[in-house]
C-alpha positions in Angstrom: 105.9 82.5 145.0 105.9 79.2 143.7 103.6 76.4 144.9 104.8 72.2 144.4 101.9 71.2 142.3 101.8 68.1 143.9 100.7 70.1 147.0 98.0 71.9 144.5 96.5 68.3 143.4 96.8 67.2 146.8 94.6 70.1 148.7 92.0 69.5 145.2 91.7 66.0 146.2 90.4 66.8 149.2 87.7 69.6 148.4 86.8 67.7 145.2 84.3 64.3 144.8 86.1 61.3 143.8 84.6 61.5 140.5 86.5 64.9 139.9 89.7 63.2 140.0 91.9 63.1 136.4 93.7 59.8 135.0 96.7 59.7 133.2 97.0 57.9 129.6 100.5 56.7 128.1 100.6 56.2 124.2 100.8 52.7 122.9 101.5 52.7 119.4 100.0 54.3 116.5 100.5 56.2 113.4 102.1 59.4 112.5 101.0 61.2 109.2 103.3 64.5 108.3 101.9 66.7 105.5 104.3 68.7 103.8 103.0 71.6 101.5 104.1 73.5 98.4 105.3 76.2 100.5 107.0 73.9 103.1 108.9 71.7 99.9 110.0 73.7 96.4 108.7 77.0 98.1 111.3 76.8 101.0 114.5 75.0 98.6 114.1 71.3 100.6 113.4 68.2 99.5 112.3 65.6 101.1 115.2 62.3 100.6 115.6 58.9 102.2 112.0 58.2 103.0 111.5 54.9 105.3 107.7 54.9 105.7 106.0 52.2 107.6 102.4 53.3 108.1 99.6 51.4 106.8 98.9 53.6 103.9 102.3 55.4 102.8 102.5 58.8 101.3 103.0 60.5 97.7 106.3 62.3 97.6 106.5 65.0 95.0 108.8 67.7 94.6 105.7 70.3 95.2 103.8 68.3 98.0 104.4 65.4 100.3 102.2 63.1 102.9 105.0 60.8 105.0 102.9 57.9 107.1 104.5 56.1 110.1 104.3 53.9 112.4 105.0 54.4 116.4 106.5 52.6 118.5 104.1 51.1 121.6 107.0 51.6 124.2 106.3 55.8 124.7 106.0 57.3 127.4 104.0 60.4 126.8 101.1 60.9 129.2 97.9 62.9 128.6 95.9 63.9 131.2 92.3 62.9 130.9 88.9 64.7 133.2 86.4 62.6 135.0 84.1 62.9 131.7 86.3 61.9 129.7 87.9 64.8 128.1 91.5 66.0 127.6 92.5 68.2 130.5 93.8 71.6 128.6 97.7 71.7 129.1 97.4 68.4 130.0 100.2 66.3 128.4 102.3 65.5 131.6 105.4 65.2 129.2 107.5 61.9 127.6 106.8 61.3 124.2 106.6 58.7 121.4 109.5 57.5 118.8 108.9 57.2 115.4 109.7 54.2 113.6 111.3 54.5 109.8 111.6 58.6 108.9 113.1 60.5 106.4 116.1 62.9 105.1 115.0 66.3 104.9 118.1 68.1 102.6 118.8 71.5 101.6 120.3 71.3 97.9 121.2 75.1 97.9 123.7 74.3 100.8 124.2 70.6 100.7 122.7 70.5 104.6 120.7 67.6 105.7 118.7 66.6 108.9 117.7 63.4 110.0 114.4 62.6 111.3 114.8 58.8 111.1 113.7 57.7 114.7 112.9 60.7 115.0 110.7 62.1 118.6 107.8 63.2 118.9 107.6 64.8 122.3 106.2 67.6 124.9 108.6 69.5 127.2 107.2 72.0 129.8 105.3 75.1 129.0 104.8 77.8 131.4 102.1 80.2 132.4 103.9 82.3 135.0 106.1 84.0 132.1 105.9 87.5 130.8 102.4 89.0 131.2 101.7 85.6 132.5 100.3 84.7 128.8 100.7 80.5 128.4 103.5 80.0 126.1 102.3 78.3 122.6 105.5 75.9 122.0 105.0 72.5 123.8 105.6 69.9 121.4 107.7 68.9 119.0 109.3 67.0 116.7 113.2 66.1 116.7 115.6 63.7 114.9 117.2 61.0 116.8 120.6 63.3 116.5 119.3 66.8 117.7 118.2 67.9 121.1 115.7 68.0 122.2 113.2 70.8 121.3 115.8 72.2 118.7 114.2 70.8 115.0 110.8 71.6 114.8 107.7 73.2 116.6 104.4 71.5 116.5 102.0 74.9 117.1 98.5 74.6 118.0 97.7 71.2 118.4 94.0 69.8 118.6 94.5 67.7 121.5 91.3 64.9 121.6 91.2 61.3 124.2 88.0 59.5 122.7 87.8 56.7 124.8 86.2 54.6 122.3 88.3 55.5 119.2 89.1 53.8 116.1 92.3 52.2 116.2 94.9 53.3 113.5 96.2 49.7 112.8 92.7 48.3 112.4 89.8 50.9 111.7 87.4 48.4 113.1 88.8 47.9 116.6 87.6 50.2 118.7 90.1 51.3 121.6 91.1 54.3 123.1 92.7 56.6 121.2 94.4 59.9 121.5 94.4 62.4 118.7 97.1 65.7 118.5 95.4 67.1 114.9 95.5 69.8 113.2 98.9 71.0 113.8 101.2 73.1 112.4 105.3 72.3 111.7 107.2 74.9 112.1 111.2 75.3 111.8 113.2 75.8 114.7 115.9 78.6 114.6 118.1 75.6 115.2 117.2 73.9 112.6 117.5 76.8 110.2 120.8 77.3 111.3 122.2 73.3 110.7 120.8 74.0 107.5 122.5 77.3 106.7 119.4 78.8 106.2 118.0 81.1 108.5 115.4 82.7 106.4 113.5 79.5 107.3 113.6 80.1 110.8 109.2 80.1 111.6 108.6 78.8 108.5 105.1 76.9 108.6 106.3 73.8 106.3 103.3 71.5 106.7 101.3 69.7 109.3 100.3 66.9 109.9 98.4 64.1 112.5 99.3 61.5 115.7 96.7 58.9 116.3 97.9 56.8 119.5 96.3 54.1 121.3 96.2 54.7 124.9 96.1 52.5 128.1 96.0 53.8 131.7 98.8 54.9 133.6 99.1 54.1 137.2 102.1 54.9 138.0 103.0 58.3 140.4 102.5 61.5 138.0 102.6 65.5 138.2 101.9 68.6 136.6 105.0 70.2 134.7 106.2 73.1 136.6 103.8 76.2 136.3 100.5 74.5 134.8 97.6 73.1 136.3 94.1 73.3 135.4 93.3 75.3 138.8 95.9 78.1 138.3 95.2 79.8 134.8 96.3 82.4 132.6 94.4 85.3 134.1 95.4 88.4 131.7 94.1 89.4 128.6 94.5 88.6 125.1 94.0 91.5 122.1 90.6 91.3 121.2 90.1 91.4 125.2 87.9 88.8 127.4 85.8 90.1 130.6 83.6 88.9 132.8 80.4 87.4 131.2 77.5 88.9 130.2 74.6 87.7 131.9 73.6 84.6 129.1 74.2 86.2 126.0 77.0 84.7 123.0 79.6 86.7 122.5 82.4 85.1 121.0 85.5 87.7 120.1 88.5 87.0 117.6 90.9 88.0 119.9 94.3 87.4 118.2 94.6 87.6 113.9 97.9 85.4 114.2 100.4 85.2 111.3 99.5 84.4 107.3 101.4 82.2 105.3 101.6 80.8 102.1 100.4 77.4 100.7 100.6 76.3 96.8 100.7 77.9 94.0 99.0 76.8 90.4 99.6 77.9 87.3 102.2 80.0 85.2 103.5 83.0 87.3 102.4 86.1 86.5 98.8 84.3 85.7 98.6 82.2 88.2 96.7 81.4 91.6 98.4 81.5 95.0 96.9 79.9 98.2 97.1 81.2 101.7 96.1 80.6 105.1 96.2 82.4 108.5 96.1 81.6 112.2 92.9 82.7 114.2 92.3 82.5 118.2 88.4 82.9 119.6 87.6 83.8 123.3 84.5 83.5 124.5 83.7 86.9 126.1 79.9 86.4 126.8 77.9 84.7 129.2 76.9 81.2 128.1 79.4 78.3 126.7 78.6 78.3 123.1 78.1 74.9 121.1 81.6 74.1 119.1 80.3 70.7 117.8 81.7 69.3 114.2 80.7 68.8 110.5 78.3 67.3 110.5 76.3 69.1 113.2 75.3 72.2 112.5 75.9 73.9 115.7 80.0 75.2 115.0 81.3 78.2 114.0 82.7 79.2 110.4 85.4 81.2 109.5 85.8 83.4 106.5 89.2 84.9 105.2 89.8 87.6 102.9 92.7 89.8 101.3 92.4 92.9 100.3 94.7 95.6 98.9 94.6 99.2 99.4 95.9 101.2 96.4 95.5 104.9 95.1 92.3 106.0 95.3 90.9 102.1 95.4 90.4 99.8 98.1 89.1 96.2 96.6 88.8 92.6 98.0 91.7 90.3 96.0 91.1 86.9 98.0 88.8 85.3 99.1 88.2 81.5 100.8 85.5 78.9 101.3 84.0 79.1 104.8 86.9 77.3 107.4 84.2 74.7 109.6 85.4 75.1 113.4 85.6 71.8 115.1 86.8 70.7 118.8 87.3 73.8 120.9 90.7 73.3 123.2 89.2 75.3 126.2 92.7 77.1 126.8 93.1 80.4 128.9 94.7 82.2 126.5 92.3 85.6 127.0 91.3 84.6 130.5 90.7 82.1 133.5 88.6 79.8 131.7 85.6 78.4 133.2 86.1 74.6 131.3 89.7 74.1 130.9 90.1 71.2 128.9 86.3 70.9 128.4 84.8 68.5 126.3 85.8 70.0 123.1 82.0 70.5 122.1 81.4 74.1 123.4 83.7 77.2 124.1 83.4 77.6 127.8 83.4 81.4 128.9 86.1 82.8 128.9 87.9 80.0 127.2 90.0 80.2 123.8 90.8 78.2 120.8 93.2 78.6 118.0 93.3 76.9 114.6 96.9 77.2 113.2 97.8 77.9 109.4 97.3 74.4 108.2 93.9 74.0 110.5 92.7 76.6 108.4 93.8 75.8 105.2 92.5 71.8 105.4 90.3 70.9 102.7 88.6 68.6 105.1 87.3 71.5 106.8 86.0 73.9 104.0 82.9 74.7 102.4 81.4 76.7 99.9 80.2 80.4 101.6 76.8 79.7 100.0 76.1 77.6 102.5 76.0 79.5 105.0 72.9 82.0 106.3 74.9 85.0 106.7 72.5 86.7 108.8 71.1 84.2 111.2 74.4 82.3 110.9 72.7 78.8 110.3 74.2 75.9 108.2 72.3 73.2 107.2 74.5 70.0 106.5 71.9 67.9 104.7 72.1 68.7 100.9 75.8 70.3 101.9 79.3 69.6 100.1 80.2 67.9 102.9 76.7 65.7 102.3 78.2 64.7 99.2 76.0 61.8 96.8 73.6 60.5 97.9 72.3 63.1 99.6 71.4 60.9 102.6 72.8 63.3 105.9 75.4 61.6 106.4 79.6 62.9 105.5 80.5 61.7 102.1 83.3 64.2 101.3 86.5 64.8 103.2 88.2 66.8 100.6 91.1 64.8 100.1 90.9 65.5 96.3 91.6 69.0 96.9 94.5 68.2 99.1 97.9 70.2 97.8 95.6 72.5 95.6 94.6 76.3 95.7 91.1 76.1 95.5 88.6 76.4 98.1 91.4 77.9 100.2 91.8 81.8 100.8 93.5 82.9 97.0 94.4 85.6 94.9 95.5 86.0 91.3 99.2 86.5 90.6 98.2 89.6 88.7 97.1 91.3 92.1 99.7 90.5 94.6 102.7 92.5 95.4 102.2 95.6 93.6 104.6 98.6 93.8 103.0 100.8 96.4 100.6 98.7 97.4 99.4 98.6 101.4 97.6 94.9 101.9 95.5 93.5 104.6 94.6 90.1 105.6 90.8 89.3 107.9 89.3 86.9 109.3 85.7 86.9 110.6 84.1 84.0 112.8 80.6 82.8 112.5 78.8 82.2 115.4 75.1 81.7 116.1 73.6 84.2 118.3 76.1 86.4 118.6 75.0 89.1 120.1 78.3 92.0 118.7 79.6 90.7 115.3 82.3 94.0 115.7 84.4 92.0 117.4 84.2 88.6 115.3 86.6 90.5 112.7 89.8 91.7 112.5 92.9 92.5 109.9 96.2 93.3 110.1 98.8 94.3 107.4 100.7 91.9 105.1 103.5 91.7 102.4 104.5 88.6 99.4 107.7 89.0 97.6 107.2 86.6 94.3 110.3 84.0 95.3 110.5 82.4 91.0 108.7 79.5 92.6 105.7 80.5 95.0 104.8 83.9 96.5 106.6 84.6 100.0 103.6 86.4 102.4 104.7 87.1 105.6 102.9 89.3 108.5 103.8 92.9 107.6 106.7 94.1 110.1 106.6 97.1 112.2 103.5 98.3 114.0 100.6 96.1 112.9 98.2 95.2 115.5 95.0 93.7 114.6 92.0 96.1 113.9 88.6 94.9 115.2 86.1 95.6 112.4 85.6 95.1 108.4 89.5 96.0 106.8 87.4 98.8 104.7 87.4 100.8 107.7 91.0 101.3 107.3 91.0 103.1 103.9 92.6 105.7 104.8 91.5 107.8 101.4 88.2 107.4 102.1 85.9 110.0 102.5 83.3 108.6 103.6 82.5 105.3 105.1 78.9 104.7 106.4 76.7 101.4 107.4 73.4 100.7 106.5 70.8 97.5 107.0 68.0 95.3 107.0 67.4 95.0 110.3 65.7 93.2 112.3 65.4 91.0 109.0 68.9 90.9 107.5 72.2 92.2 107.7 74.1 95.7 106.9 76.3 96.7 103.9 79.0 99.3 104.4 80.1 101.7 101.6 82.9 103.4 101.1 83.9 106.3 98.8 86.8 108.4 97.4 86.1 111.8 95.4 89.0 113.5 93.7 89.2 116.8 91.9 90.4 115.9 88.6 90.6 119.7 87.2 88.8 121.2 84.5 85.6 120.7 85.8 86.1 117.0 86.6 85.6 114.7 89.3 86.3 111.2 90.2 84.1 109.1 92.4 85.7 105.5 93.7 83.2 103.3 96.0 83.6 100.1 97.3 80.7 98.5 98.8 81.2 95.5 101.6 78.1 93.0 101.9 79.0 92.7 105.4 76.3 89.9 106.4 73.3 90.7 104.1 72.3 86.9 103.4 70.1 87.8 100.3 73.1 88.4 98.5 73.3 92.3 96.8 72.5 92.7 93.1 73.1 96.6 92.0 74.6 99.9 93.6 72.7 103.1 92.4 74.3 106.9 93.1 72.4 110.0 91.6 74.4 111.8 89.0 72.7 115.2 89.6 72.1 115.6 85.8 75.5 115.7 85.1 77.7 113.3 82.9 78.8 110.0 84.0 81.8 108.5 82.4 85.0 106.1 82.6 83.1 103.6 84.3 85.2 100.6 86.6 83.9 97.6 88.1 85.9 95.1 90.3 84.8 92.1 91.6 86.8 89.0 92.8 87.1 87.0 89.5 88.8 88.1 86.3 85.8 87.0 83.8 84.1 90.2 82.3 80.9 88.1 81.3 79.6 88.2 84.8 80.6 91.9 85.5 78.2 94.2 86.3 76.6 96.6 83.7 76.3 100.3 84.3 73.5 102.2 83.0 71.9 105.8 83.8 68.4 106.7 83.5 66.2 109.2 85.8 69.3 110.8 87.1 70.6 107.8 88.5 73.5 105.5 87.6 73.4 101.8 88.7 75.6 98.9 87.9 73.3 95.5 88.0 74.5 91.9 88.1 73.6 90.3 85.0 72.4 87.0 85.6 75.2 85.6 84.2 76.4 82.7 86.8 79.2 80.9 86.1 80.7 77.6 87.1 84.0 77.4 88.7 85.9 78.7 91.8 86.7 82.3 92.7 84.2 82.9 90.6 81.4 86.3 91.4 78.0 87.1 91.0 75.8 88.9 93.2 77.5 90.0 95.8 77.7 87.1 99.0 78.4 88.1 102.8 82.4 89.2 103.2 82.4 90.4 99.7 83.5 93.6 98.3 83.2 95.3 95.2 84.3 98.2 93.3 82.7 100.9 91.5 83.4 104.5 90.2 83.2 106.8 87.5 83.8 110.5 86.3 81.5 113.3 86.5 81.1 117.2 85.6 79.4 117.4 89.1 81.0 118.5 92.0 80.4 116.0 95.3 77.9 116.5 98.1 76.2 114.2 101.0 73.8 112.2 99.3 72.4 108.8 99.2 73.6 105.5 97.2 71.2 102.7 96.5 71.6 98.8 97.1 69.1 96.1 96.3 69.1 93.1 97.1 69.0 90.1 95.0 66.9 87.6 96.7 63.3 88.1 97.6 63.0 87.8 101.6 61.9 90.5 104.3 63.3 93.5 105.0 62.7 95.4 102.0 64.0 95.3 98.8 65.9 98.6 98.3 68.4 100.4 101.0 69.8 103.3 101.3 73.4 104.2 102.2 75.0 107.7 103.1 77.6 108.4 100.4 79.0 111.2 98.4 78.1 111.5 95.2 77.6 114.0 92.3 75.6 116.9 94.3 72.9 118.9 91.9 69.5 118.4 93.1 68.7 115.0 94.7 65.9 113.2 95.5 66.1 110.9 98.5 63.6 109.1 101.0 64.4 107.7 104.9 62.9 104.4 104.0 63.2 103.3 100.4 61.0 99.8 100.9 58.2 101.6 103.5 55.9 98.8 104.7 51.5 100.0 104.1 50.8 103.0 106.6 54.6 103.0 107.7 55.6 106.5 108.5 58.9 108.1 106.0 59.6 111.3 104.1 60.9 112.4 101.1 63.7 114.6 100.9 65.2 116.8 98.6 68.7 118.8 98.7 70.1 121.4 96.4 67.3 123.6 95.9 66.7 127.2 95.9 62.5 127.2 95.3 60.2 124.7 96.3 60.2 121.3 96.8 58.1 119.1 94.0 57.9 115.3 93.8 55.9 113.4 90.6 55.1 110.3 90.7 55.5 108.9 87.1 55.2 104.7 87.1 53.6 102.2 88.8 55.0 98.5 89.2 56.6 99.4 85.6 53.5 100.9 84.1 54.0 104.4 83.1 51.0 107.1 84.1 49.2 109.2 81.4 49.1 112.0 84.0 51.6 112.1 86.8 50.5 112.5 90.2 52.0 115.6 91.7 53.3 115.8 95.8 53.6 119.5 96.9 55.3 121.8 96.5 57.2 122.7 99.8 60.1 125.2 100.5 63.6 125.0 100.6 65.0 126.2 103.7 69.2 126.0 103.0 68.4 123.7 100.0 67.0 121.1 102.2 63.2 120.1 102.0 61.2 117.3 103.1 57.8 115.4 102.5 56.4 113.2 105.4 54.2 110.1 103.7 52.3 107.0 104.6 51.4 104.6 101.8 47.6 103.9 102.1 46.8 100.1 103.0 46.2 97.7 100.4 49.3 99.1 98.0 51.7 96.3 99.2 53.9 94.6 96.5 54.0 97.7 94.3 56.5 99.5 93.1 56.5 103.9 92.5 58.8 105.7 90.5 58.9 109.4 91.8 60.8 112.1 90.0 61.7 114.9 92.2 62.3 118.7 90.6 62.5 122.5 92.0 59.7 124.8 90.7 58.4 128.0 91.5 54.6 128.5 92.0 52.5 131.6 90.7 52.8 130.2 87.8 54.1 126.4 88.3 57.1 126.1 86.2 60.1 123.9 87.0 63.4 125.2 87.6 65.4 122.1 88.0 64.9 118.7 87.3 66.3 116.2 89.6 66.8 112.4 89.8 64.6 109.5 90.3 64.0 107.2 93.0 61.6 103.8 93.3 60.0 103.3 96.8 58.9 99.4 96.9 55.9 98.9 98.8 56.0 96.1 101.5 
């Protein structure tokens, strides 16, 4: 049943204080900046022709890249709907819309199709939340040429609706008046479109985005909701990534929908060139307080980080990475729930609420930092001394990253050489960065994507068919995996996960593939150990995001142990690794005579900080006797055991160097019994040992007489 909203505003007015009442705004004039990318210009076949621009600072038109700048006429009539504290009321444009004045040609040389967007509109028309599943639809504005009807050129997807009652004018930045802002959007080709064009590949094609700054004066005239929205009826299902009722007052903050990946330039000579991509990302707020969503720079906003990955043979390894996306402005939509704040403020994520940043949100430079910024583990920025602080280093924004505008870096990218590869499975993720959160499992997601190399720019697309998100790191989806296991720091620092394939090569031969995800271990990792049981260790590989070998890793065995180590080598440069930062995953693997078994890998990390400096991981690796210990970084008196697997005899454990000092005489611990190859050593390290560092060598003996019947590996436990 449907109910007038004029009769739902009119029983609100009369339960609700006079200062809860909302006040319509009509745009005045303004300015009207589209951005046209690589993808959206010589990526899709158009060119942009005909260009009438009459904004105070016109655009660069390039074949690869475009920014058109307008003016607006100050006779619209769209209306925004504005709270009694001054914020935009969430589905609040009331409809109407403004006209632009000059415009362009946008052509199609491959079929000799043109539209016209001189005069064109920039407009609302109705969305509903009463349709299937009774989700809100996305699609509410949009931009049309003066020939077309309405609604039937292009899509404007994901606004950042903002009324700052004492903005900055866009005709003079020092007049202060206020101004609406509808940021951060998306332009996205009708079907329509694409078909007056002859082209319907294009059809949801993400061509650009762009920005409408409007000066606003009150409206007094009679007003009413579109049909099917109003801030006291909301979407009341649920989104993926599920929202619930809150949890007493903890953060919880989901990413409920992993929405579509695009492509964005491309640099360089294909096939050794750099391809840029960005994705859509939607956050609900599924725990019990509203979390701060302030901006740049304020600390107190969420990051996002994006990474690709491709799944291959027996391999799983991390082929993009991006700088950390800075959330701003959250829209307080009710896309995963019946939001608490609809509309809100924009400076916190009600419960319940959502907010999406579309493709070119994401992909801003204005809006991205470097990842070594960020605390992984507490999930604290600081913004003095940032990139954003720029010089001098005073607090204050400097850097809006307009240079980087049209340009790969700092975005999510991948090398030419690692994209689209016969047989191939890929997967895109996004994790958000939230302070406080108390479940970071359901901050990350992936789905499934494919790029067909188009002679100009790489095509990437969602994959089709089934391909839901998947809450958690991608690497649990390798599906050769034998093994995947988690391991941390806590309460002081994050957890690593490691995964690993083993495959029987014949002949006495196996092969051991790991890839090992810094999760959110801020002290960044700087070597992966595995035993090698005394048996060979050959054909090493290492992977990492970059292609320079002088900051690989360098393998090396000694005491039964083989370890690749970062070698101090740091280079300048984007895309560029190191020791291993949060959301970063490297490969590692060899070949070995030894056949594999559960045992133990080793990771250290490569910052001093608390938390110990060496962790264990459950892995497989080459299986012969092993020497292991529950805590590898024990603090003085702390209680943990060494243990020992693949024995037949007894259990013996030497210690052999001390903080690097070799002993004359080692000092001997046990020996205990195997019972089915398994023994164990409980230990405390006496008091006043802290800081050093023991080398233990572990071997099976027999007693009556002592002699040694195996010889095992070595581990180091690091005092704390």
């Amino acid at each position: 049943m449907r109910i007038s909203v004029s009769v739902v505003l009119a029983l609100a007015s009369l339960t609700l204080p006079a200062a809860a009442q909302f006040q319509p705004w009509r745009a005045a004039g303004g300015q009207f900046v589209v951005r046209l990318d690589q993808a959206g210009l010589s990526g899709a076949g158009l060119q942009v022709i005909e260009a009438d621009q009459t904004g105070v600072q016109p655009g660069v038109i390039a074949a690869d890249g475009a920014v058109l700048s307008f003016g607006v006429h100050a006779d619209g009539d769209l209306l925004v709907l504005v709270g009694h504290t001054g914020e935009f009321v969430a589905y609040g444009v009331l409809g109407g819309g403004v006209t632009i004045e000059g415009g362009f040609t946008l052509a199609s040389p491959s079929t000799g199709t043109f539209a016209d967007f001189h005069a064109a509109r920039f407009h609302h028309l109705p969305a509903f939340s009463d349709g299937p599943g009774g989700e809100p639809d996305p699609d509410y504005m949009f931009l049309t040429g003066s020939q077309a009807q309405p609604g039937l050129d292009f899509v404007v997807r994901t606004p950042k609706i903002h009324f700052d009652p004492e903005g900055l004018s866009p005709y003079t930045p020092d007049h202060v008046t206020p101004l609406v802002s509808i940021l951060s959007w998306d332009l996205v080709v009708s079907a329509d479109l694409a078909a007056r064009l002859q082209r319907p590949e294009l059809a949801g094609a993400v061509l650009g985005g762009g920005e409408l700054l409007l000066e606003a004066v009150p409206w007094y005239d009679p007003w009413s909701y579109p049909r099917g929205l109003n801030p006291w009826t909301p979407f009341t299902g649920a989104a993926d990534g599920g929202a619930g009722p809150g949890d007493g007052g903890s953060i919880d903050v989901s990413l409920s929908s992993l929405g579509t990946i695009v492509e964005k330039n491309h640099e360089g000579t294909f096939p050794n060139g750099r391809q840029s991509m960005s994705m859509s990302t939607t956050s609900c707020n599924v725990g019990g307080v509203s979390v701060p969503w302030q901006q740049a720079m304020d600390p107190d906003h969420p990051g996002i980080a994006m990474q690709l990955y491709r799944e291959m043979g027996n391999r799983f390894e991390q082929v993009g990475v991006s700088w950390i996306k800075h959330g701003f402005f959250s829209t307080n939509q009710s896309s995963c729930g019946a939001c608490t704040t609809p509309g809100g403020p924009g400076n916190q994520l009600g419960v319940n609420c959502s907010d999406t940043y579309g493709t070119s949100n994401n992909s801003d430079p204005m809006w991205l930092g470097p990842r070594s910024e960020w605390n992984a583990f507490d999930v604290a920025w600081e913004p003095c001394g940032s990139f954003f602080d720029g010089a001098p280093v005073d607090c204050v924004r400097s850097e809006n990253g307009s240079s980087f505008a049209n340009k790969v870096d700092h975005r999510l990218e991948a090398f030419d050489a690692d994209l689209g590869l016969a047989g191939a499975t890929y997967y895109y993720e996004a994790m958000y960065l939230v302070q406080g959160d108390v479940n970071i499992d359901n901050n990350i997601a992936s789905r499934r994507t494919t790029m067909t190399w188009t002679g100009t720019i790489w095509d990437i697309v969602v994959a089709s068919g089934s391909n839901t998100q998947v809450a958690g790191p991608a690497l649990n989806r390798w599906a050769a995996a034998d093994k995947l296991a988690t391991a941390g720091l806590a309460p002081h620092d994050g957890e690593v996960v490691v995964g690993v394939n083993t495959v029987d090569l014949g002949g006495g031969q196996w092969r051991y593939e790991f890839a090992v995800l810094n999760w959110n271990v801020d002290r960044k990792l700087r070597s992966f150990s595995v035993p090698t049981a005394g048996g060979t260790a050959t054909d090493f590989y290492f992977h990492d995001i970059d292609n320079l070998p002088a900051n690989d890793w360098v393998p090396s065995v000694a005491g039964g142990m083989l370890t690749w180590e970062f070698p101090d080598v740091n280079l300048s440069g984007v895309k560029v690794a190191g020791p291993m930062e949060f959301l970063t995953l490297y490969n590692f693997g060899f070949t070995s005579n030894m056949a594999p078994g559960d045992r133990d890998a080793t990771v250290a990390p490569h910052l001093a900080g608390p938390g110990g400096d060496l962790l264990a991981v459950p892995t497989r690796a080459p299986a012969g006797l092993n020497l292991s210990a529950t805590k590898l970084a024990p603090a003085e008196l702390e209680p943990f055991s060494l243990v020992m697997t693949g024995g037949t005899a007894n259990m013996m454990v030497a210690v052999i160097e001390v903080s690097g000092i070799p002993l004359g005489a080692p000092v001997l611990i046990g020996p205990v019994p195997f019972v089915g190859g398994t023994a164990s050593i409980p230990l405390a390290i006496p008091a006043g040992l802290s800081g050093l560092d023991f080398v233990m060598a572990g071997g099976d003996v027999t007693t009556g007489p002592l002699a040694l019947v195996q010889l095992g590996n070595t581990i180091t436990i690091a005092v704390q």
